[in-house]
GUPA-836186 format. One line per 8 residues: number of its first residue (from 1); their letters; for each residue x, y, z of C-alpha. Coordinates in steps of 0.5 Angstrom, whole numbers, plus 500, padded with zeros to 3 digits. Last residue first. Example, Ala and Ser with C-alpha at 12.3 -4.5 7.8 and 13.67 -1.06 7.14 Angstrom:
GUPA-836186
2	SA	527:498:514; 525:491:516 .
end
This chain:
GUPA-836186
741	XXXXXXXX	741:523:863; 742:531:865; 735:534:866; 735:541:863; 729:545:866; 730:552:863; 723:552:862; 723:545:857 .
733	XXXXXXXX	721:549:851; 726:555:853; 733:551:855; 730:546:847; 730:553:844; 738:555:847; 741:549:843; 742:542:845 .
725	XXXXXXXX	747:539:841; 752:542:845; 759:543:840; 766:541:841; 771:545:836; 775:541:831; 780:546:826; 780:545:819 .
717	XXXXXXXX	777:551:817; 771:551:823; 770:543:823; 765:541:829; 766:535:833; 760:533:836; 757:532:842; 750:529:841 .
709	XXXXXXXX	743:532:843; 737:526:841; 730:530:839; 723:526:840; 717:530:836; 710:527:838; 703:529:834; 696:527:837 .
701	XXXXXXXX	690:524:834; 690:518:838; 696:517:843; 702:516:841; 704:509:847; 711:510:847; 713:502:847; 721:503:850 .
693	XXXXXXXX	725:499:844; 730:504:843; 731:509:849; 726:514:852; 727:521:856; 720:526:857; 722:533:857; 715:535:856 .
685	XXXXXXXX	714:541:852; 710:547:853; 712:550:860; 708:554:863; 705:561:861; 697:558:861; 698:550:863; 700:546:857 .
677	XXXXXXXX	694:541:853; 698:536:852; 696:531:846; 700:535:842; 706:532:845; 713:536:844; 720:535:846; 720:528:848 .
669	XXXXXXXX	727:526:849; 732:520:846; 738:520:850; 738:513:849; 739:507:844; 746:510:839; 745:510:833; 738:508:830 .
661	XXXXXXXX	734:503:835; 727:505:833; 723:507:840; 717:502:839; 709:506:838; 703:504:842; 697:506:838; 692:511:841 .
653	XXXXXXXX	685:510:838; 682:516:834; 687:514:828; 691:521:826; 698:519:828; 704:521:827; 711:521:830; 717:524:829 .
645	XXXXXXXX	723:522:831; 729:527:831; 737:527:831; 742:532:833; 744:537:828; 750:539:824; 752:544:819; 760:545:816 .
637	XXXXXXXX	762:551:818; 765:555:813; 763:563:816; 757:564:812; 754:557:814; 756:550:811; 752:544:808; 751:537:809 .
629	XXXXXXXX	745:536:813; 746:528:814; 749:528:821; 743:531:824; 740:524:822; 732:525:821; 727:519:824; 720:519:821 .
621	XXXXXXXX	714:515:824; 707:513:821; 700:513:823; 693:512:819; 694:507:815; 687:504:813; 688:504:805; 695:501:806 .
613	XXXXXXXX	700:502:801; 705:504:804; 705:498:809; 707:494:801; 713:498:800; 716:496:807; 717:502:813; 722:501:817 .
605	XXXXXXXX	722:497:823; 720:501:829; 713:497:830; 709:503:829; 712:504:822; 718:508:821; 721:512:815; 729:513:815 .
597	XXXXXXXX	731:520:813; 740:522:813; 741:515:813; 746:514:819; 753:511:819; 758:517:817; 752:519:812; 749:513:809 .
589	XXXXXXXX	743:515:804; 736:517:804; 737:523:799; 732:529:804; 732:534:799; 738:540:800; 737:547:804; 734:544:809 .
581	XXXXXXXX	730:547:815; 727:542:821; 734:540:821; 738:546:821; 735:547:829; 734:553:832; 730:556:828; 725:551:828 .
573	XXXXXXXX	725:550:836; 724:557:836; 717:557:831; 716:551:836; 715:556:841; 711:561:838; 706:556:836; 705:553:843 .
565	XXXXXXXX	705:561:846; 699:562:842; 696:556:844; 696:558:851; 694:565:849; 688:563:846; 686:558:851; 687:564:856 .
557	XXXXXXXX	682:567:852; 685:574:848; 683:580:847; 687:582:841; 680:581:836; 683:580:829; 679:584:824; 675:580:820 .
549	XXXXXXXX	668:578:823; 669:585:826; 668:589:820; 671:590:813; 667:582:811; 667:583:803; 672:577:802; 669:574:808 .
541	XXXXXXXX	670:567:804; 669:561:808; 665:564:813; 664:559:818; 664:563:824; 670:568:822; 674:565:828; 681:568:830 .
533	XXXXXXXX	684:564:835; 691:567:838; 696:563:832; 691:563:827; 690:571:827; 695:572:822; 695:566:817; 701:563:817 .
525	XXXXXXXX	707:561:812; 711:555:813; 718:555:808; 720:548:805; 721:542:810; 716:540:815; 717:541:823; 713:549:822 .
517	XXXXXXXX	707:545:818; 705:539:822; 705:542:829; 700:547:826; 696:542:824; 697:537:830; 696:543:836; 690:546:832 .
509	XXXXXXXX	687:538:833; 688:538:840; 685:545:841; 680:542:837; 678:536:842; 679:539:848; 673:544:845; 670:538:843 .
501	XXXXXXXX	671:533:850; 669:541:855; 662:541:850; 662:549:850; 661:549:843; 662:554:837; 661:552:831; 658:545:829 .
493	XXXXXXXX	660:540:834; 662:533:833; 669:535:831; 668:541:826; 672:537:821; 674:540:815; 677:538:808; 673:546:806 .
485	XXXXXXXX	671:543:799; 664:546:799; 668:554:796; 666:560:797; 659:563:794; 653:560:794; 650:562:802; 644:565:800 .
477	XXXXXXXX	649:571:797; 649:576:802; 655:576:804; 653:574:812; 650:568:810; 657:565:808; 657:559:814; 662:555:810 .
469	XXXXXXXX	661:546:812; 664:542:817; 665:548:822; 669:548:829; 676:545:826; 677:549:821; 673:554:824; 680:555:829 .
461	XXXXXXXX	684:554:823; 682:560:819; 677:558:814; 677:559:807; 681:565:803; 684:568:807; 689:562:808; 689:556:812 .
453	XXXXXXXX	693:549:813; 700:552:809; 707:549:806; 711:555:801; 714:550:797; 720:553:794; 724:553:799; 725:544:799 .
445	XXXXXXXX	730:547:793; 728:547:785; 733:543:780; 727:542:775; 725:535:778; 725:536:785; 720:541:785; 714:537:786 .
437	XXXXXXXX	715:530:787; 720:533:791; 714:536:796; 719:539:802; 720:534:807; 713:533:810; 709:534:803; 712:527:800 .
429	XXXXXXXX	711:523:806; 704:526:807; 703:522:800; 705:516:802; 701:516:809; 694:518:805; 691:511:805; 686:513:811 .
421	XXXXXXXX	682:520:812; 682:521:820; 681:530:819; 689:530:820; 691:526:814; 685:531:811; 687:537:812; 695:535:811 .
413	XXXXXXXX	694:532:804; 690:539:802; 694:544:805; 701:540:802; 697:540:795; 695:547:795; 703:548:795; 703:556:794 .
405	XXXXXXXX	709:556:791; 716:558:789; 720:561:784; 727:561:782; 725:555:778; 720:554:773; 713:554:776; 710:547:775 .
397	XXXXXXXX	709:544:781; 702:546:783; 700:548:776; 693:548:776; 690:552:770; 689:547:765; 682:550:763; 682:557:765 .
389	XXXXXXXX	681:559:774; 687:561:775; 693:556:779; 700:557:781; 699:562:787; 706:564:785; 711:568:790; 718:571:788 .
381	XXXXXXXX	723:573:794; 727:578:791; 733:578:787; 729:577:780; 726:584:780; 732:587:781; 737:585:776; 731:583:770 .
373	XXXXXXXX	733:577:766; 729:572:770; 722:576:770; 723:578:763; 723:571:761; 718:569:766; 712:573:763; 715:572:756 .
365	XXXXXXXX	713:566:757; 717:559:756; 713:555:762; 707:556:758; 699:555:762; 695:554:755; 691:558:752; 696:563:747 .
357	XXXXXXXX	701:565:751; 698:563:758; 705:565:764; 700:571:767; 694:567:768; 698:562:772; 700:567:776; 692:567:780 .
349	XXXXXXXX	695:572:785; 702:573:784; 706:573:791; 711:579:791; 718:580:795; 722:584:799; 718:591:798; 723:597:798 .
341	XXXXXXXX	718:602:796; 722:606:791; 726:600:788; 722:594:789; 716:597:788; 717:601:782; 721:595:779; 714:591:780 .
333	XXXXXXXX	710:596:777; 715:598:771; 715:589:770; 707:590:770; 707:595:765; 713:593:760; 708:585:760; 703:590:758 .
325	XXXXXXXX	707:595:754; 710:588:750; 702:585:749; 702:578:750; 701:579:757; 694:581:756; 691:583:762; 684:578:763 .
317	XXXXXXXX	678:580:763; 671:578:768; 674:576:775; 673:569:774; 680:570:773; 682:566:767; 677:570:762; 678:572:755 .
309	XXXXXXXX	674:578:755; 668:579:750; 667:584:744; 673:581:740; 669:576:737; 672:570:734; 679:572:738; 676:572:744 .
301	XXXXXXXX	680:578:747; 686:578:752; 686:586:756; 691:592:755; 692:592:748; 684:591:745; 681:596:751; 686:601:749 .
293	XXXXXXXX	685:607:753; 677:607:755; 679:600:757; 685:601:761; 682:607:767; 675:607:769; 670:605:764; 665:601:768 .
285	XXXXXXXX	664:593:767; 659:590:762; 664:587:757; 667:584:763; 670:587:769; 674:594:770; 677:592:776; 683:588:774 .
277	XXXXXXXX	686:581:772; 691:578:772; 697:583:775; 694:582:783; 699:583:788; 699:580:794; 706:584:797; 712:582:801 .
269	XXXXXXXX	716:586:806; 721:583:811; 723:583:818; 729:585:821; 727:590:826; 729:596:823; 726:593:817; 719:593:819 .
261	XXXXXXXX	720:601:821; 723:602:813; 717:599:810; 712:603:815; 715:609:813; 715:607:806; 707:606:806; 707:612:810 .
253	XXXXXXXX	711:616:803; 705:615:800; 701:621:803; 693:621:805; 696:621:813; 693:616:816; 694:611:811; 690:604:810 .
245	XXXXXXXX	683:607:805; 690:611:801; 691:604:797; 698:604:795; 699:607:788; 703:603:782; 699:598:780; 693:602:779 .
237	XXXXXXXX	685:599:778; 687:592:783; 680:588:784; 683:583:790; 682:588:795; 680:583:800; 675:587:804; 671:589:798 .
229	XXXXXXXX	667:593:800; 658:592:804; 652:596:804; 648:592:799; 649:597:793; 657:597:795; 657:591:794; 654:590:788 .
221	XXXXXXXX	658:596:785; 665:593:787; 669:597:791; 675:599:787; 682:597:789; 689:602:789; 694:597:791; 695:593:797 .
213	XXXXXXXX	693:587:796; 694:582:802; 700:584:805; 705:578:807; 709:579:813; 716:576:813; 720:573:819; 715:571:823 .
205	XXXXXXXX	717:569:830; 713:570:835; 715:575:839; 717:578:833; 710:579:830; 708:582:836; 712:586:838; 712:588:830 .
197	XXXXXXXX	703:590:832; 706:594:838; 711:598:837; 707:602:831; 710:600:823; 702:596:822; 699:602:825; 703:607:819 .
189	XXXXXXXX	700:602:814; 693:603:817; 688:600:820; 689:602:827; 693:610:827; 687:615:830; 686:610:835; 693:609:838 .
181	XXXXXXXX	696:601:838; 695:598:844; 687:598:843; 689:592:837; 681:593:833; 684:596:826; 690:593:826; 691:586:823 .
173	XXXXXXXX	685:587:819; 686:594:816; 693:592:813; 691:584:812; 696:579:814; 699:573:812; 706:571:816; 711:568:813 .
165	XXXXXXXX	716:564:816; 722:564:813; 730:561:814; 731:557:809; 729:563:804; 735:566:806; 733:574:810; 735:580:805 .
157	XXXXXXXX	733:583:812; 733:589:806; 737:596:807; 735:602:810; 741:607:812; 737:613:811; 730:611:806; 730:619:806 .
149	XXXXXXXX	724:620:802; 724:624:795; 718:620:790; 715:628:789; 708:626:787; 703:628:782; 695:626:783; 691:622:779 .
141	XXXXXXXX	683:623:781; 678:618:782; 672:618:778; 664:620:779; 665:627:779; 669:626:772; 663:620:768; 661:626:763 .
133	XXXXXXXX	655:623:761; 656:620:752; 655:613:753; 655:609:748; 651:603:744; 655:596:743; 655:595:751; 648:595:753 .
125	XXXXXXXX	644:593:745; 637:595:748; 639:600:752; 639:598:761; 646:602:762; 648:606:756; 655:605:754; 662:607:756 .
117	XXXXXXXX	660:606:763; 662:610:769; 656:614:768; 651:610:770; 653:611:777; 659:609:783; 661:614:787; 669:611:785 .
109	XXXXXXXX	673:613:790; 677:619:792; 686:620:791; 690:616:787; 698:616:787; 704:614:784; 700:613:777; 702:608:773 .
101	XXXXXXXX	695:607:769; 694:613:768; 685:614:771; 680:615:766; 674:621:764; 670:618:760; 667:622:756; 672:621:751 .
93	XXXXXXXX	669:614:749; 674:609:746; 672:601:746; 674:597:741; 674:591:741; 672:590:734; 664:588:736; 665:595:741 .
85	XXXXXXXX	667:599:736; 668:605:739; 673:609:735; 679:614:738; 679:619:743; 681:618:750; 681:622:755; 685:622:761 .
77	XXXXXXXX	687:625:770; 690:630:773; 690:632:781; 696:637:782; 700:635:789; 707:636:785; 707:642:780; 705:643:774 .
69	XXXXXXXX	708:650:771; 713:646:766; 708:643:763; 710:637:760; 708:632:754; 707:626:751; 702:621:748; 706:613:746 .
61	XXXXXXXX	705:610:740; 712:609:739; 712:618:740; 707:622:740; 706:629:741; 699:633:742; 697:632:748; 691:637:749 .
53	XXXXXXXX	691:640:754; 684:641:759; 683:645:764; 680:647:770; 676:640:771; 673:642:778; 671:637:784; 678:633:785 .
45	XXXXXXXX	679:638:792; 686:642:788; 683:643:783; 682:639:776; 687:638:770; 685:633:763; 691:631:759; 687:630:752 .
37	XXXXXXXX	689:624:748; 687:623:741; 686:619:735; 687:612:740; 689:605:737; 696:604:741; 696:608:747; 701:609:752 .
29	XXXXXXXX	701:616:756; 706:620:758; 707:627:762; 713:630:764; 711:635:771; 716:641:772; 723:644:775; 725:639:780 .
21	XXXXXXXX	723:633:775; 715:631:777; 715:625:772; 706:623:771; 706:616:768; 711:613:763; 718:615:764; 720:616:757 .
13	XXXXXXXX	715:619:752; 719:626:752; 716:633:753; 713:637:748; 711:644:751; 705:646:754; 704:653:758; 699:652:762 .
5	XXXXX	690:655:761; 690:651:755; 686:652:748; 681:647:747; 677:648:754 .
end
């Protein structure tokens, strides 16, 4: 295949990847220590290589050329030329057939065989010997694409980061057991732009789905062995193309469908994106894509033996983000999603493995001084995971600013504060209004903190409160993976039980978590399925579980559907009210007589320095001021609020809690009690009115929010306007049953 079946001409190193330009296909490749690079063509089903050309120019390292006959919908792929020296970090091996790394669109999965690997599998020396098989009919194949999509009048909710509530989903999982949704679209992207599944995310009130990740991914071999996948999808090979397992079509211009169909109804699009690591693995892993195109520019090496990977991931290698070309891979990656698919954020899996420059997690990276700089990318909502698996790698806090944070420490503090564990009511202050020991410092807002209780990656909430330990024995690994570290309860019971006081129980113990993380500051983000009961029977980490352990099940118990209108209502009352989402740090001062925050022990006193510190406190009360908010809207509208109270308590016994006279003494109305188990579509809330000094007996292990409406006056541009402080959600809440006191 040394001379050519197309015409070949020079073409240009810029873009990179496969550039269909109306007339022809530009073709460029990066590699810094090849010799030679030959662009390989199959037909139409991947089955055949036809040809092979030679890409004979180079510019800034850079391989090119253009075929003027290419068309898009033809099916390419890469060899490699250069020296294998595996002990020097090189690993070059042409018979390996390679996939570009900013390809638009990947077809096929990996058939796994000896011959993906770059050397000989069970040599004596493995690694260091090569392997001369032709690994081709075992690849995956690029595919040339034509970007045009009419995008029409789409534009960004560009919701505030105020006003977020996220909702972590899976594009399969979501779907694929939803009878609503026609058969031959769940567990795809275009079910997810069905009438249906957005039904059900407005109703209850998300405003953004996070997708877990979504980019081209390989089933890992010991997976696949035992008759299992990689249901999570972190093990990303092509950061460009969106995985064909979750389209209906086969065509990439379904993923920006459901885009498009998403914004229609105001919600917004965030990737899981894993830039840390890929699916290549360590030094033993198969030669799919950038080790066979420059194994010692794409991957981080240990520098005394380049034959092995640095490992933050626990994945086996680590990109290289010291690298100009890596660090320019990722940003054209990110920018492609934003630009061409219209995504409205990332969520960096492990991000601190992008900011280490030489060992340790730099806050000065090139990583974050590229992001800033960039006018598109440092536009949308930017999310770090901000911990990898590397000796310091726990950077909770740590992230500058423009970035928010998975705040492992807020799911950690409120897990065990509701399990019973004592002397955690100084931290729980911190957690509950935006954690400023966090991100005060550096000039962040309360939104940096991204709060949650449960994620895919540990329990759903339900098993949170069912399990004491992880159940894993379905991944087929004797039960040793996942994390022993659950900070669960399983309330008297292991797994399911029909013990009318334990299910009670957990109900009740859901409503405090769930309770908890929508009335706190910062930006809430739910686990979907949490909110109607999902369980994956105790496994902590089903993260190869493509089955009806992880899909969510749609047919609902009344309990379920009793507690989904629970989340979706308090969803509303945070909507409603400015108080449960500011923009400022709470300050503790006087605003036209009232602080703004003032903490509360049972008593009704304020809380001393010494009660702070008690090992046995288990119950606390927080007042909010309405008055103390201090922001405008777009139109220049000075923001109010009524007051609020919430009460705490995570004592199994019910402590009697005293009214606080702050401001004036009545008008205090209960509007949620996590003790009550509402009946099916009644009325969640209480209604409850109290005043300062009545003894409210806040019973054990139970949440109780007490909100104070007030007429005010309002400044629109200097005109005064009276205002009902008590809005639409409380009318909702309390089933259209006002009382007037």
């Amino acid at each position: 295949m040394s001379n050519p079946k197309v015409a070949v001409w020079p073409g240009k190193p810029y873009p990179l990847g496969a550039t269909w330009d109306g007339e022809g296909v530009n073709f460029a490749l990066f590699s810094e220590h090849a010799e030679r690079v030959e662009l390989c063509l199959f037909d139409p089903k991947g089955r055949r290589e036809i040809d092979r050309v030679p890409m004979r120019w180079q510019t800034d390292l850079i391989w090119h050329c253009y075929l003027p006959e290419a068309r898009p919908a033809w099916l390419y792929g890469y060899r490699v030329y250069g020296p294998n020296d595996p002990k020097k970090g090189l690993r070059f091996n042409p018979h390996k057939l390679l996939l570009d790394p900013y390809a638009r669109h990947i077809v096929g999965a990996v058939k796994w065989c000896d011959a993906l690997f770059g050397y000989r599998v069970g040599s004596a020396r493995e690694d260091l010997s090569m392997d001369r098989r032709d690994s081709a009919a075992a690849m995956p194949k690029c595919r040339v694409i034509d970007g045009a999509f009419s995008w029409a009048e789409d534009r960004p909710p560009r919701t505030p980061w105020h006003d977020t509530v996220i909702y972590e989903l899976h594009v399969k999982g979501f779907t694929q057991r939803n009878r609503a949704i026609p058969p031959h679209l769940r567990g795809t992207y275009a079910g997810l732009g069905t009438d249906p599944a957005i039904e059900h995310i407005k109703r209850l009130g998300a405003t953004a789905v996070e997708l877990m990740p979504v980019h081209v991914l390989v089933d890992d071999r010991h997976l696949v062995e035992r008759g299992l996948r990689n249901y999570w999808g972190y093990n990303s090979i092509g950061f460009f193309a969106p995985d064909m397992r979750y389209s209906a079509s086969g065509f990439v211009g379904e993923f920006k469908s459901m885009v498009k169909r998403l914004h229609s109804e105001g919600i917004e699009v965030i990737l899981d994106v894993v830039y840390n690591h890929t699916a290549e693995g360590n030094h033993l892993g198969p030669t799919l894509s950038f080790r066979g195109i420059d194994n010692s520019a794409y991957y981080r090496l240990t520098p005394d033996d380049p034959r092995y990977y640095m490992d933050f991931t626990g994945c086996g290698n680590t990109l290289n983000m010291t690298h100009p070309r890596v660090l320019q891979l990722i940003m054209d990656s990110l920018r492609y999603w934003v630009q061409e698919m219209h995504v409205d954020g990332f969520r960096f899996d492990l991000a601190a493995a992008l900011a280490r420059e030489l060992y340790e997690v730099n806050q000065l990276s090139a990583f974050f001084d590229v992001i800033h700089q960039d006018p598109v990318i440092s536009q949308v909502k930017l999310i770090a995971e901000p911990w990898d698996l590397g000796a310091g790698g726990y950077q909770v806090g740590n992230f500058p600013i423009g970035w928010a944070e998975w705040n492992g420490k807020y799911r950690d503090v409120i897990r065990a504060y509701w399990k019973g564990e004592g002397g955690l009511i100084g931290e729980l202050a911190y957690r509950l209004t935006g954690s400023s020991d966090l991100y005060e410092h550096n000039g962040r807002r309360p939104y940096a903190s991204i709060n949650f209780v449960t994620c895919h990656d540990g329990f759903t909430l339900q098993d949170l409160v069912s399990y004491n330990g992880k159940h894993n024995e379905a991944n087929l690994e004797d039960n040793r993976d996942g994390t022993n570290d659950n900070i669960s309860w399983n309330c008297g019971a292991e797994g399911p039980s029909e013990d009318a006081h334990i299910v009670a129980l957990r109900a009740q113990q859901k409503r405090n978590l769930v309770a908890t993380l929508l009335l706190s500051q910062g930006v809430p983000m739910l686990l979907a399925g949490d909110e109607m009961g999902h369980t994956q029977n105790g496994n902590n980490n089903p993260y190869c579980q493509d089955n009806e352990l992880s899909w969510l099940n749609w047919d609902l118990r009344s309990e379920d559907r009793r507690f989904f209108e629970f989340v979706r209502r308090l969803i509303a009352l945070r909507k409603e009210h400015r108080l449960f989402r500011r923009r400022h740090f709470f300050q503790g001062r006087r605003i036209r007589g009232l602080k703004d925050i003032i903490w509360l022990n049972p008593d009704g006193h304020e809380m001393t320095d010494e009660q702070w510190n008690l090992s046995f406190a288990r119950c606390l009360g927080v007042f909010l001021g309405g008055q103390g908010i201090e922001e405008y809207d777009e139109r220049g509208r000075i923001i109010t609020d009524g007051d609020c109270i919430i009460m705490f308590n995570s004592h199994h016994e019910a402590i009697p809690f005293t009214i606080p006279l702050v401001g004036q003494p009545d008008g205090w109305r209960v509007l949620v009690d996590t003790s009550v188990d509402p009946p099916e579509q009644a009325n969640t809330f209480v209604g409850r009115h109290l005043r300062a000094g009545d003894i409210f007996d806040l019973t054990g292990r139970s949440l109780v929010l007490l909100y104070r409406e007030r007429k005010q006056a309002v400044l629109y541009g200097g005109r005064a306007a009276a205002e009902e402080g008590f809005g639409a959600a409380e009318r909702d809440l309390n089933g259209g049953r006002v009382a007037a006191k």
